[in-house]
KEMAR-85485 format. One record per residue (C-alpha): x, y, z; chain. Coordinates in steps of 0.001 Angstrom, whole numbers. Example, Ala and Ser with C-alpha at 12.3 -4.5 7.8 and 13.67 -1.06 7.14 Angstrom:
2
> 12300/-4500/7800/A .
> 13670/-1060/7140/A .
//
This chain:
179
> 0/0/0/A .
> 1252/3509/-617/A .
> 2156/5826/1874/A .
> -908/7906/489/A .
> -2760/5178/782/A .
> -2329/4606/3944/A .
> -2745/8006/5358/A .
> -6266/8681/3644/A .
> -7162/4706/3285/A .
> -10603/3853/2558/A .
> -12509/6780/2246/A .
> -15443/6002/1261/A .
> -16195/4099/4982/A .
> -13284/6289/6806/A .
> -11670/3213/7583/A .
> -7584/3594/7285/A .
> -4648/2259/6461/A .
> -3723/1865/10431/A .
> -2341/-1774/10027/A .
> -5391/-3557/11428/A .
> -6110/-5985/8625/A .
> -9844/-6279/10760/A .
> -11187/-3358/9899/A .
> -11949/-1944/13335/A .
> -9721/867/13600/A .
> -11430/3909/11511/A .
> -10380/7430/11923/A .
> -12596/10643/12015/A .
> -12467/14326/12220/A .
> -14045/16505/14927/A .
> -15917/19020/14504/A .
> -13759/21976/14962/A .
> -11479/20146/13020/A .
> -13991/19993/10229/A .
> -14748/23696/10611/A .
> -11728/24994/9666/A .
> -11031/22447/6840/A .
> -14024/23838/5498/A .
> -14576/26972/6506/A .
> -17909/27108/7995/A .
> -18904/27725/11341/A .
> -19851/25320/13924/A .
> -23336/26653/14395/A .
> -23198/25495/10398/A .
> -22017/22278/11170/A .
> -24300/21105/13725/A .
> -27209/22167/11472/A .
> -26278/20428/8748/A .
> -25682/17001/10874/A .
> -29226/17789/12599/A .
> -31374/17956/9967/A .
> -29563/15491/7779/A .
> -27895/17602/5524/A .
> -24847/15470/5870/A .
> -24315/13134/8891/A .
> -21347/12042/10228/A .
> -20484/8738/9375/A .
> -18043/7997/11741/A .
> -19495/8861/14629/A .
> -22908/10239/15458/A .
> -23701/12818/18583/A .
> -24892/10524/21404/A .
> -26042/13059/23891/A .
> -24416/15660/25630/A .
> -21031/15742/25794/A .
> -20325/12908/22533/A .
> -18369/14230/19760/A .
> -19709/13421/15839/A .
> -16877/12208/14178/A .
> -16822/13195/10144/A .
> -14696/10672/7414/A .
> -12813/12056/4942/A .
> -15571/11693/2064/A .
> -18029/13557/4764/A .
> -15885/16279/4731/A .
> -15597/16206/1000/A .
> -19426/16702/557/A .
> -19474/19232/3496/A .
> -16956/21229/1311/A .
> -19329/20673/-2051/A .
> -22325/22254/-26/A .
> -19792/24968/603/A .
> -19076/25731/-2520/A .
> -22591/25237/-4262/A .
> -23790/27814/-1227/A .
> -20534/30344/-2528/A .
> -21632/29861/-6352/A .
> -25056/31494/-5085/A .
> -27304/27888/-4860/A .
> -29734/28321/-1350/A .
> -29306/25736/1034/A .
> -33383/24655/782/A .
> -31939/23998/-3590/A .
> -28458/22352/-2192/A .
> -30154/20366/316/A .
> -33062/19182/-2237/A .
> -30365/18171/-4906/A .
> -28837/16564/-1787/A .
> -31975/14215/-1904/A .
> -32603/13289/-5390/A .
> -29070/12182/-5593/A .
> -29444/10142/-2617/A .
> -32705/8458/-4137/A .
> -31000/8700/-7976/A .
> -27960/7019/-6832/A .
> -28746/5020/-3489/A .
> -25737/6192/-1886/A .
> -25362/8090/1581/A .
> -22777/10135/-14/A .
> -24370/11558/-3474/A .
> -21782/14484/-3113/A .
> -18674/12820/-3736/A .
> -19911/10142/-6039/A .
> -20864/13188/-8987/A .
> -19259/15619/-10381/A .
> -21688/18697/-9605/A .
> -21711/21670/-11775/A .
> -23604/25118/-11272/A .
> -24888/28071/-12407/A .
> -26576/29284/-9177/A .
> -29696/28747/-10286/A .
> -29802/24791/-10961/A .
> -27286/22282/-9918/A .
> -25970/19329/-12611/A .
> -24659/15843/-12241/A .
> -22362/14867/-14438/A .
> -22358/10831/-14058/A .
> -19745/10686/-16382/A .
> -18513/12692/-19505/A .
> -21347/11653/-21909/A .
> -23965/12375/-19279/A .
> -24963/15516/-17757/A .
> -28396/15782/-15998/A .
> -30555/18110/-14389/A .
> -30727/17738/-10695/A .
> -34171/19289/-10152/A .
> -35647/18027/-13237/A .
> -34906/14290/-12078/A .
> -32743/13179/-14899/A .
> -33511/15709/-18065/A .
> -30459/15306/-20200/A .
> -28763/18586/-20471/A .
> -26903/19549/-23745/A .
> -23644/20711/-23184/A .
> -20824/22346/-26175/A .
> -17016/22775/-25331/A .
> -16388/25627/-27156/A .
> -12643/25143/-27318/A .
> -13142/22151/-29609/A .
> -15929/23783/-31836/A .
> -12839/26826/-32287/A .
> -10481/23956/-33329/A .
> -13267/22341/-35698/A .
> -13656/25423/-37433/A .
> -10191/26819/-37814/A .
> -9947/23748/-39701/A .
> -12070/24075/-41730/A .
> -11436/28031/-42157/A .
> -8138/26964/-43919/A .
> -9501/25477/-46986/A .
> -11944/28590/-47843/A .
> -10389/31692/-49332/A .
> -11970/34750/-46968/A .
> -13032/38001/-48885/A .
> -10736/41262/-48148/A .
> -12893/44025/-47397/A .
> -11700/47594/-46935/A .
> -13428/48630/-43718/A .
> -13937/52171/-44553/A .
> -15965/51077/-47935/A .
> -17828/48533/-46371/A .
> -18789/51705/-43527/A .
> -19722/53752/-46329/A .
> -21589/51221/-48158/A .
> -23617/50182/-44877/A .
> -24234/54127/-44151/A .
> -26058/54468/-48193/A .
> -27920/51369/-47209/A .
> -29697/53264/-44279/A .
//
């Protein structure tokens, strides 16, 4: 195993790297911790892990006094929701994309398992590069064009046709006669 490997190990269940072949020993971030990784506030934090936003999913509060413990992919998603709330998107939008994806993808951790792209009005999955869908629409296929390639396409193409010279001060002068 790499030594990268073994410091972030399995992220997707926290579990690490540690050396225990069992699979007991699994690492998580508190919440302070987590704050400053990500840049919210605590009062933030604990909001988000009350109402489900995104739970912890190493360790859950337990009462006063217990400590939520966050993986490495929680933290991930806690710093997508970040970022979709600094590109403009509301948390009631972020938080009802958060849901679809859940259902769409039957994972606890929809965040980290898309690529998620915004405008700050809508949120996109992209599932891979072919596929780009519509959060809040449940699945429409958006149409998406890379410009840079269409630019490449048509220099191309450019090269073979001879372009007309026009004289800009005729073509002014013509245009001006027109009107």
């Amino acid at each position: 195993m790499s030594e990268q490997a073994d410091m972030t190990g399995d992220r997707e269940s926290g579990e690490t790297g540690s050396g225990d072949s069992t699979g007991d020993v699994v690492e998580g971030y508190r919440a302070p911790q987590v704050c400053s990784l990500v840049n919210i506030t605590y009062r933030q934090l604990d909001y988000w892990a009350r109402t489900d936003l995104i739970r912890p999913s190493v360790q859950s509060a337990a009462g006063s006094g217990s400590q939520r413990l966050y993986s490495f992919n929680d933290i991930v998603q806690l710093k997508v929701v970040k970022r979709l709330l600094d590109a403009g998107m509301s948390l009631k939008r972020i938080r009802t994309a958060v849901e679809i994806l859940r259902d769409q993808l039957q994972s606890n951790s929809p965040l980290s398992d898309v690529t998620l792209l915004s405008d700050g009005a809508t949120i996109y999955a992209a599932h891979s590069p072919d596929e780009v869908v519509d959060v809040f629409r449940r699945g429409q296929g958006v149409f998406g064009i890379a410009v840079g390639p269409v630019e490449e396409e048509l220099v191309g193409e450019l090269h073979v046709l001879e372009p007309e010279v026009v004289h800009l001060d005729t073509a002014r002068r013509a245009e001006a006669k027109a009107n």
